[in-house]
N, C-alpha and C positions, 0 to 999 in steps of 0.2 A: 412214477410214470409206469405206465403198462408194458408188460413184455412183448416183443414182436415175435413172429413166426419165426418157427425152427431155420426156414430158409433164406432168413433176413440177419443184417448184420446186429442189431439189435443193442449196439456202441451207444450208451448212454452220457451224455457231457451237460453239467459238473453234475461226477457222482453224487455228489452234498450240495445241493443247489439252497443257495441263497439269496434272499431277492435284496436283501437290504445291503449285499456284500458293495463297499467302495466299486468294485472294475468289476463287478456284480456282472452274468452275467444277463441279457434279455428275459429270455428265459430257459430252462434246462429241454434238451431237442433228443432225441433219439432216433439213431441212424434206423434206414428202410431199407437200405440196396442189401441186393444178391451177396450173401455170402460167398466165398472162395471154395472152390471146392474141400481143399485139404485144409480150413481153419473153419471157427466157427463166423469169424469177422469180414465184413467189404474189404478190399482190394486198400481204402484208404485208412481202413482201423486194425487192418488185420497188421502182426506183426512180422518184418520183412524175414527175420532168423526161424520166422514157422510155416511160412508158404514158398511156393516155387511161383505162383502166379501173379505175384504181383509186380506188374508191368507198366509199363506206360498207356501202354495200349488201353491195357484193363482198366486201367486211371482214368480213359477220356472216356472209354466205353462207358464208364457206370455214375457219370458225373449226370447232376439233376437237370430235368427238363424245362423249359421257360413257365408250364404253367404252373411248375412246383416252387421254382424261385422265386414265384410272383407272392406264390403265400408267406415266405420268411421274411417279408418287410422288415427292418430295413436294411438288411444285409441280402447280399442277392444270396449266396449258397451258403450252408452250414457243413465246417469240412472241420467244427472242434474237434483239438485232441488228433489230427489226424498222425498216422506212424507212417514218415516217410523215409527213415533212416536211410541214408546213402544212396538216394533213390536219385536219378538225373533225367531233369525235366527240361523243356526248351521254351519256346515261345509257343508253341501252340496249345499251351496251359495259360487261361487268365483267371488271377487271382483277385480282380478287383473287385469292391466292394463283398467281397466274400469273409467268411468271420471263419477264421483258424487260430483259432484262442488254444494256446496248451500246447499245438500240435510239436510234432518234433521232427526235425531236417537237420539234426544231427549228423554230418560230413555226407551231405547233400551236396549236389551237382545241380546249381539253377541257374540256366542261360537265358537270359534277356525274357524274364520272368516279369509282369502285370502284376503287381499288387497294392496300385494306387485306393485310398482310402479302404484297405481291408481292414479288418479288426483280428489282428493279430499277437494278443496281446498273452505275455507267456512263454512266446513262441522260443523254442530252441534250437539256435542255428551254430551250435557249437563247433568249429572243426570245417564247416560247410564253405563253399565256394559259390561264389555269387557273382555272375558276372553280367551285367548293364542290364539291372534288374534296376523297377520303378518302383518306389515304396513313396511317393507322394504322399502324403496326407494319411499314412497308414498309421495305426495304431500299436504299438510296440510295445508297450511298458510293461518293465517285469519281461521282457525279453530277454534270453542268453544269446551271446553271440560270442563265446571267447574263443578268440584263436580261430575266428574265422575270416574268411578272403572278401570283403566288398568295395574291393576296387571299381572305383566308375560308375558307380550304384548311385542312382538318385532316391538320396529320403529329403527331398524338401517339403520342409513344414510336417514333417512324421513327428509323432508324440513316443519319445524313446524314454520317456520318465524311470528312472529307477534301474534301467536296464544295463545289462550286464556288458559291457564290450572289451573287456579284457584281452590284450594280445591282437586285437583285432585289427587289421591290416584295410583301415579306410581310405588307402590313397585316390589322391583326387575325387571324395565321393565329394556328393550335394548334400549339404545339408541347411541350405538357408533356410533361417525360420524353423529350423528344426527344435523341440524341446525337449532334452537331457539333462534333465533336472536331477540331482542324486543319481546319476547314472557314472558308471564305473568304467572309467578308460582310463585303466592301467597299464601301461606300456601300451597302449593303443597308436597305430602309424594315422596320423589325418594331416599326415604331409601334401601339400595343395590342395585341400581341402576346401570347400566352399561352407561355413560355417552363418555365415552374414544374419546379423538380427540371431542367429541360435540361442535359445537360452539353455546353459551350465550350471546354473546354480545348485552350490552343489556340488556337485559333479567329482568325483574324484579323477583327474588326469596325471597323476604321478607317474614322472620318466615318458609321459608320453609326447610323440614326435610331432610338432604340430609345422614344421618349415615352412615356409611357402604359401603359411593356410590366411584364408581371410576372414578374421573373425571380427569384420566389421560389426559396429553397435550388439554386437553380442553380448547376453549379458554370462557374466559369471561371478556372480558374488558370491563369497563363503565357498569358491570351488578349491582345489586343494591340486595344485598345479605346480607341488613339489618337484627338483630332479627334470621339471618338461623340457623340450627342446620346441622353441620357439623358434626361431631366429627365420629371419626375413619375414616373420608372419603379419598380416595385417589386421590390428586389434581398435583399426581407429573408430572411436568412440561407445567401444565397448566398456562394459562395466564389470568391474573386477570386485567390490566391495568385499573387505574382507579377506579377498581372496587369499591363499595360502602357496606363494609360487617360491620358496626357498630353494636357492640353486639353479633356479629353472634358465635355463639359456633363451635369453632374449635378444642376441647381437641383431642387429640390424632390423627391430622388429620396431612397426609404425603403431603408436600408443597414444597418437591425438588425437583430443580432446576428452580419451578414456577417462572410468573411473576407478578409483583403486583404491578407496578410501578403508584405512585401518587395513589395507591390503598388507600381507606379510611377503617381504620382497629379500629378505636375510641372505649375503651369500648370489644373489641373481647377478648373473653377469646382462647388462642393457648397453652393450657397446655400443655406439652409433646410434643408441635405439631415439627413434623420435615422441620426445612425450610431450609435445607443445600444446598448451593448455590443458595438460592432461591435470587429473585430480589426486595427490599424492597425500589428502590431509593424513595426518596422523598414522602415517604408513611407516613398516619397519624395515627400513632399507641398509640395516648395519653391515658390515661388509659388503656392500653391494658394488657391483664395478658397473659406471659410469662413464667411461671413458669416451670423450668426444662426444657424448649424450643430447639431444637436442630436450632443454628445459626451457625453452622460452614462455612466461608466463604461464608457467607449472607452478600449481597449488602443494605447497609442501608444506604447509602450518603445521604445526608441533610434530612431523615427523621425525624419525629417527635414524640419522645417515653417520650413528659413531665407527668409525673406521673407514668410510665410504671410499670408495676410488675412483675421482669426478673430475680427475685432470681433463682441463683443456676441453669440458662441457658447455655450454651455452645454457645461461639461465638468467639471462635477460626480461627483467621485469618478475622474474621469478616471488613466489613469495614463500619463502623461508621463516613468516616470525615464530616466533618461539620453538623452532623448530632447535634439536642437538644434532650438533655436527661435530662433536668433541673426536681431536684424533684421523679428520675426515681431509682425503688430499683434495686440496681444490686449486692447486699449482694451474696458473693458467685461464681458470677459469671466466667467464664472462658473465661479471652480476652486474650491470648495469641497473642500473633503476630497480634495482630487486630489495625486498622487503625481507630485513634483519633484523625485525627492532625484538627483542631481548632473545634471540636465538643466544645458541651456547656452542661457542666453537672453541674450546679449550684444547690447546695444544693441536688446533687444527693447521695444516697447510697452506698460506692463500699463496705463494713465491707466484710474482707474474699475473697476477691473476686483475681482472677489470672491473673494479666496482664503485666507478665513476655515476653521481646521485646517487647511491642506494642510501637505504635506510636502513639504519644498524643502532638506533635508538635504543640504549642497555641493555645492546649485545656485549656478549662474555668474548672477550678473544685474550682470555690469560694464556699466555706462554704458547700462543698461537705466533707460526711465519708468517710474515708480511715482506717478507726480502720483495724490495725492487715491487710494490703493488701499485696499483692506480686506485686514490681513493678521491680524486679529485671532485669537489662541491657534495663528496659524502658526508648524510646527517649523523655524528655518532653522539649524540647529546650522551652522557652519561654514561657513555661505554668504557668497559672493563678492557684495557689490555697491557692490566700489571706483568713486569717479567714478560711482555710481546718482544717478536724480533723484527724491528721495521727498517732494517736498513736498506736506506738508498728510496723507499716508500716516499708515494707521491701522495701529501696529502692538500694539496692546492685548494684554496678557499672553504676545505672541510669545515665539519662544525663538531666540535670537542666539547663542547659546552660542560662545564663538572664533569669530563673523562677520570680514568683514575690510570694513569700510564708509570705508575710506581715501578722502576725496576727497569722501564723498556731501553729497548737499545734500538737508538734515532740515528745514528752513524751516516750523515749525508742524506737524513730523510728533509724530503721540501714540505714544510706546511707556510710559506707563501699567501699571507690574506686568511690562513686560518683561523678562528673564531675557538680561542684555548681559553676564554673566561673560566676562572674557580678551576682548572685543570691540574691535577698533581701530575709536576714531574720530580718525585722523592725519587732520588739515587736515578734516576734515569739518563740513561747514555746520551744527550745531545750535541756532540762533537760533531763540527765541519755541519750542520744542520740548517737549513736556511729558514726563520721565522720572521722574514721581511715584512712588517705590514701585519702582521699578524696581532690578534687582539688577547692579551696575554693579563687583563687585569683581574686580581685576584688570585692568579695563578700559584703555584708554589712549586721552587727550583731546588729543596732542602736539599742537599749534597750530591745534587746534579752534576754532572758531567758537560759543561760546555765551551769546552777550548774552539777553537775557530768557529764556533755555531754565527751564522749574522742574524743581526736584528734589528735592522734596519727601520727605521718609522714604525719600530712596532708599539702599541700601543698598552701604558702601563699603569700601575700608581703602586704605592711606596711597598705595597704588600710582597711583588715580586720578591724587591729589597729585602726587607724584614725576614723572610720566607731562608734565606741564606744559614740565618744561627741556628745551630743545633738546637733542636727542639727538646731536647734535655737538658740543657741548658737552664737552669734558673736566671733568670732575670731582675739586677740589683743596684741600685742608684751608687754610682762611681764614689768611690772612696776621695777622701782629701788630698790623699797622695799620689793616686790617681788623676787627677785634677790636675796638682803641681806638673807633675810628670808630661799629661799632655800639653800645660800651658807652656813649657818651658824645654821642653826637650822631645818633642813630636808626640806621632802615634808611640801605644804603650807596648802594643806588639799584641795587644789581648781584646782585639774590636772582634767583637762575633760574627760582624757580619760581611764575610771571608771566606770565599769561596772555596774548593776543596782543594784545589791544586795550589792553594798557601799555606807555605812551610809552618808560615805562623797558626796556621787555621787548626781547624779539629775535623778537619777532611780524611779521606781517607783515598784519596782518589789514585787508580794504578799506575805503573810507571808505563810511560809512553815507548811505543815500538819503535819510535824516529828516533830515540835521543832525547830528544829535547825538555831541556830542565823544566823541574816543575814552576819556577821562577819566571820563565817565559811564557808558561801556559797561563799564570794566574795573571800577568801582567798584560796578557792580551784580554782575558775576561775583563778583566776592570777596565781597559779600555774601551768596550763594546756596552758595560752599562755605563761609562761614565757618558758616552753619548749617547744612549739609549733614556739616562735622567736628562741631558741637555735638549733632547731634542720633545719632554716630554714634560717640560718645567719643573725639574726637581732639583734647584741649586744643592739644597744642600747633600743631596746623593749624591751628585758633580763631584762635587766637593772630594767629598769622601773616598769615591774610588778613585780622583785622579792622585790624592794622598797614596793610600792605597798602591797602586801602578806605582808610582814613584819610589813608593817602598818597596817593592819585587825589583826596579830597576836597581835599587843599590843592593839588595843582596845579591845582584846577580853580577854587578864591578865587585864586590866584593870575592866572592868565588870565583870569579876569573883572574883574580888577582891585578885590576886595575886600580893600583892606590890613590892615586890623583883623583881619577876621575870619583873611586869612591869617601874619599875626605870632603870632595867638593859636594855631594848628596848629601852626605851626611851635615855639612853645616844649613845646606839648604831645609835640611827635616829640623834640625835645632832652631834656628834660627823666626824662620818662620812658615816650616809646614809645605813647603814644596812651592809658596809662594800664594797658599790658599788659607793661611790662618791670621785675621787682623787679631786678635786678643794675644796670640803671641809674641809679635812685636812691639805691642802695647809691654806687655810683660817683661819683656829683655827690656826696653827702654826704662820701662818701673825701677829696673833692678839696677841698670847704669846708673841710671840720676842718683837710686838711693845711695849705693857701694858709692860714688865718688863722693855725694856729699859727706860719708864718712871720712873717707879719703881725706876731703879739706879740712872736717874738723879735728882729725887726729892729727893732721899735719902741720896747722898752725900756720898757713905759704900766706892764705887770703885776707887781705885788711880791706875795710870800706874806705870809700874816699867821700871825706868829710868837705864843708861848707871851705871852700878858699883852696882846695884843691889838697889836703894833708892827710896822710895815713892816718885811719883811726887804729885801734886794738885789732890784735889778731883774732880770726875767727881759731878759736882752740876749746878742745872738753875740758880743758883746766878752768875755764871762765865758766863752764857752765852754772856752778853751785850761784856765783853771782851774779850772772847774766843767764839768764835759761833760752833767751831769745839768739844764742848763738846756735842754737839746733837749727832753728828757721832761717836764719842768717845761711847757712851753710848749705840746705836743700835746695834754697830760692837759688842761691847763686849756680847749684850744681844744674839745676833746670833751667837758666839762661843761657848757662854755657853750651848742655845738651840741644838744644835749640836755637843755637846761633843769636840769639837776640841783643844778649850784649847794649844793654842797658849804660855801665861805665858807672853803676855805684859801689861796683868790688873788682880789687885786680889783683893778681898773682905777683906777691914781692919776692918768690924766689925763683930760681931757675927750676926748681925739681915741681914747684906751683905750676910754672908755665907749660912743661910737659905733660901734665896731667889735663890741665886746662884742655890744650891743643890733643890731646887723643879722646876728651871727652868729646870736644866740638866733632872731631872726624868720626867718632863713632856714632854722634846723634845726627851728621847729615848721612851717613851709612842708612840706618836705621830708619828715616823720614823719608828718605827714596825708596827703600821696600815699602815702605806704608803706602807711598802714593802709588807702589808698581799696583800692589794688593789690593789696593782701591779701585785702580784703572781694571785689572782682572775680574773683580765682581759686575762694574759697573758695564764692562763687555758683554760677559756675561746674561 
């Protein structure tokens, strides 16, 4: 460009002009107005530390005429680059539509200052004080402003891209619709700030003060809103994507319907803050405090809340799936109808917490609290919560389906109509437990813990049973002696399937806080499945544990030292089985008839009565070699006797005949009245 006269300012902007430059500018201008006396520059290019003249005055004085403004379409006046260091202007300066690209107002004094749609981009307002200036629609970007004062300043819908605002003290300004994209507000104040629709993106706001501000539908993805001070701010359905707000104080800040997706949230305190329908996918909320948080149908899929602190939140309808919550307090909280299907809450807190329908479909809750929870008509098909602590936990018409609850401790938990199909409870605590009605087939109780647990109508098959013996256990077709043993003198004492709390069993179960013998604890188990098989047609399970119970009840006369009453069990178990075993009364009767038919024929008492009414031969083993038919002579007669039938073709010639006779007959009607008690028993049955 051409030099101007000696007497002309002759301020050239951009030295280096570029046409193809991005914030390029129009095109390169050089100043005309009157130089200053004592510089060679205008009043607006001249520098303030080398003249004495430059004044206000001289500022309006030398500003351009309308038909000069007409020619720099489309900017009214060109004031690039202007130097107005510390200079303090009022309202009777308008900046609008005027292009101050560069210029510098550097700890400048500018009161209620016109600069709607200038092109101001550059500009250095460092240090400067701004008070109820109009920056509408202005151009900013690449603008300094740190550590300066724009209190009460309206930039609505200004383009601050890239710009510097460090330290900068924007309370209460306007900035709706403003864009501050990559723009730096570090410790920047935009406490009650009007932010609305603004876009952030970008943006770096670390430690800065945002209280009070409303940053409705704003967007700020990838902004970096570390250390910020949010709180009461209004963010509702702003867009956070990415965003980076670690630490940043958000208490009582409104976040609905926002977006925050992959947002980094580490360490944020969101007290109270309302995020309802807000979008938390795969956001990192690990230590993040929670507390009293309004999550109602909050999108939190595969986020990450490990340590989180979410007591006594609302997250009603919430969706959590696959989300980690390992470690995450959520005491109190409210998930109703919220979506947990394979989230990971290992060693998480639910104590108190409401999550009545949710869905927790192979969710992880190992060695998570569930003290006192509401899970009632919750779906946990296939949920993890080995080593869980559910005591006193409402699980009312839940659904377990293939659960795996190895280890958990159920201590007064209600699952009531629960759906436990195919469910392990290995080593699990179910004491005092209510599984009323509950559908338990398939299930497995391997060295469960269930002293007073009820199980009312609950619904079974033999598997439950089975499910008792040690699964280390080999399993091997009963010996012969075994056999005798049961048939003839009760249980063997070695039935596997024997709950833990039997002295006999291979349990291991601990000793009770009450007192109370292990003897009484297994003898009320077996009473609870023995009508748990009656009520579920499983005779011969009946059977077994009412055996069973009856055997805890005589060791336990026994250790009390009741001898009567335990002589009297004890012949009841010999004899025949507590009054549930027909094949061993069979067998004691087998063994009477045979021993006394011996009896008779070593004794030689029994003669037949032959044709005319006359003693034949004695029935004796001495006759055998020559009579062999005195064996069968001697059995038949012993099985008449046993049986009262008493035919009249053998009778007793001596007296010591006659008492054996007479103890056989009172032993085989003994013995034919258990038979029928044991008959009438089954057939009850």
């Amino acid at each position: 460009m051409s030099g101007a006269p000696g007497d002309r300012c002759g301020h050239t902007w951009p030295e280096d002009y570029d046409p193809e430059a991005e914030n390029g500018a129009i095109h390169q201008n050089c100043c005309y107005r009157e130089s200053l006396p004592d510089t060679d520059h205008c009043a607006w290019h001249a520098d303030p530390a080398e003249t004495r003249h430059k004044t206000a005055k001289r500022l309006a004085d030398i500003r351009a005429p309308p038909e000069i403004r007409d020619l720099n379409s489309p900017v009214d006046e060109l004031l690039d680059s202007a130097q107005l260091r510390g200079v303090a202007l009022d309202s009777a300066f308008s900046f609008q539509d005027c292009a101050l690209r560069g210029a510098d107002f550097t700890e400048a004094e500018l009161t209620d200052l016109d600069f709607r749609n200038a092109i101001i981009a550059g500009i250095d307002f460092s240090k400067a004080t701004l008070w109820d200036s109009d920056f509408t629609n202005a151009f900013l970007r690449d603008a300094t402003v740190t550590d300066a004062y724009l209190r009460n300043n309206t930039l609505t819908e200004a383009d601050l891209r890239d710009a510097d605002l460090v330290d900068t003290d924007l309370r209460d300004v306007a900035l709706s619709g403003a864009t501050l994209s990559g723009a730096a507000l570090t410790a920047a104040d935009l406490r009650g700030g009007d932010l609305r629709e603004a876009a952030l993106d970008g943006a770096t706001l670390t430690n800065v003060l945002l209280g009070g501000a409303d940053l409705t539908a704003a967007t700020l993805d990838d902004a970096i809103v570390t250390d910020a001070y949010l709180r009461e701010t209004d963010l509702e359905k702003a867009t956070l994507d990415g965003a980076d707000l670690t630490d940043a104080e958000l208490r009582d800040a409104d976040l609905t319907e926002a977006t925050l997706q992959e947002a980094i949230l580490t360490g944020a305190d969101c007290t109270r803050a309302a995020l309802t329908e807000t979008s938390l996918r795969e956001a990192s909320l690990e230590e993040a405090y929670l507390f009293r948080a309004e999550l109602t149908e909050a999108d939190l899929g595969s986020a990450d809340l490990t340590d989180a602190y979410v007591q006594e939140a609302t997250m009603r309808e919430a969706n959590l799936q696959e989300a980690t919550l390992d470690g995450t307090d959520l005491a109190r909280v409210n998930l109703t109808e919220a979506l947990l299907a394979r989230a990971t809450l290992t060693g998480a807190s639910l104590d108190g917490a409401t999550v009545v329908e949710a869905t927790a479909t192979r969710a992880d809750f190992h060695d998570a609290s569930l003290e006192q929870a509401e899970f009632t008509d919750a779906a946990m098909q296939e949920a993890t919560l080995t080593d869980a602590n559910c005591y006193k936990a409402n699980l009312t018409n839940a659904v377990l389906y293939n659960a795996d609850l190895t280890g958990a401790y159920l201590y007064k938990a209600n699952l009531t109509d629960a759906s436990l199909r195919s469910t392990q409870f290995v080593d699990a605590d179910l004491e005092k437990a209510v599984l009323n009605r509950a559908d338990l087939s398939d299930a497995r109780f391997n060295g469960a813990l269930l002293y007073g647990t009820l199980l009312g109508d609950a619904q079974i098959d033999e598997q439950i049973f089975e499910s008792l013996a040690p699964e280390a256990t080999e399993q091997h077709a009963p010996s012969l002696r075994r056999r005798c043993l049961s048939l003839f003198v009760g249980p063997s004492g070695r039935d596997q399937y024997r709950c833990v709390y039997d002295p006999k069993g291979e349990g291991s179960a601990p000793e009770s806080d009450d007192g109370v013998p292990p003897e009484i604890r297994a003898g009320s188990v077996y009473r609870q499945f023995e009508q748990l098989a009656a009520s579920n047609a499983l005779p011969e399970w009946q059977n077994r544990f009412f055996i069973l119970r009856q055997d805890m009840q005589t060791r336990r006369l026994r250790a009390e030292g009741d001898r009567i009453s335990y002589w009297f069990q004890a012949v009841q178990r010999a004899l025949f089985g507590y009054g549930e075993s027909f094949s061993r009364i069979v067998g004691w009767s087998s063994l009477i008839v045979g021993l006394f038919s011996l009896i008779y024929l070593f004794g030689g008492w029994i003669r037949p009565v032959e044709s005319g009414g006359t003693l034949g031969q004695p029935i004796s083993w001495t006759r055998i070699p020559e009579a062999p038919g005195v064996i069968w002579d001697s059995f038949y007669y012993s099985t008449l006797t046993f049986t009262a039938l008493g035919f009249g073709d053998f009778r007793p010639t001596t007296t010591l005949g006659q008492v054996f006779t007479v103890a056989e007959t009172a032993l085989g009607a003994v013995l034919l009245a258990l038979l029928v008690f044991v008959f009438g028993r089954r057939a009850a049955r």
